[in-house]
N, C-alpha and C positions, 0 to 999 in steps of 0.2 A: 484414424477416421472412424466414426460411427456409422453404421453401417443403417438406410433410411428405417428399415422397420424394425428395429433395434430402439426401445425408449434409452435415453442418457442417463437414468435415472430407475436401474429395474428393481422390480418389487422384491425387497427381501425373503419373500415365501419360497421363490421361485429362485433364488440365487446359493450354486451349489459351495460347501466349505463356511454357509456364514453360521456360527453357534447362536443360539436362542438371545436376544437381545440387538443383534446385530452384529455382534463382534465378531474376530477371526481369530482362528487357531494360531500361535505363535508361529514361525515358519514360514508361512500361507500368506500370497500375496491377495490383498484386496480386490474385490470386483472393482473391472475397470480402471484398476490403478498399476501405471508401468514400474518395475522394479529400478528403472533408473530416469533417472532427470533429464531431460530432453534438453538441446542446448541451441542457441538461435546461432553458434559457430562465430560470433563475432563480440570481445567485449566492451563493453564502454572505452572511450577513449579518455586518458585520466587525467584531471584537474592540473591547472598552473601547479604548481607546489606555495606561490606566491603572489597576489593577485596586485595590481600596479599601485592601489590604495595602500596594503600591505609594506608594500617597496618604499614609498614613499613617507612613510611612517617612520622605518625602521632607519631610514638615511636621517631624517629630521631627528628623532631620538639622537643618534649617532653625533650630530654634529653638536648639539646642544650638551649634554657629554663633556661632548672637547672642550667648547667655549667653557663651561662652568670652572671645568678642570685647568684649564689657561688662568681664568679672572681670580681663582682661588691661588691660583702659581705664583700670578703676578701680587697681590695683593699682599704675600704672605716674603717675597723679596723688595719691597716698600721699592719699587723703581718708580 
């Protein structure tokens, strides 16, 4: 938390470790900035792997497939 008379935002002249441009010494953590990533402790909950449109695709593909494979079966023993 920022602390209320604390700008978000403080002036470079006045900010200690920063080198001429703004930059920072290699090693040297940034003003205001935490060395580690803060986590909300909860992550996304992960996707179908397969969405019903998907399912339904790949059953249609499937069976059409077979049928082709059957009419070329049958076609090819002159029944």
């Amino acid at each position: 938390m920022t602390e209320p008379d604390r700008p978000t935002n403080p002036d470079p002249a006045d900010t200690p470790g920063l080198e001429p441009g703004g930059g920072v010494p290699p090693g040297e953590t940034p003003p205001i900035a935490s060395s580690m990533s803060e986590s909300s402790g909860r992550s996304p909950a992960p996707r179908e792997r397969q969405t019903p449109t998907a399912l339904v695709v790949t059953i249609g593909l499937g069976v059409l497939v077979a049928l082709l494979f059957l009419a070329f079966a049958f076609t090819r023993l002159d029944l």
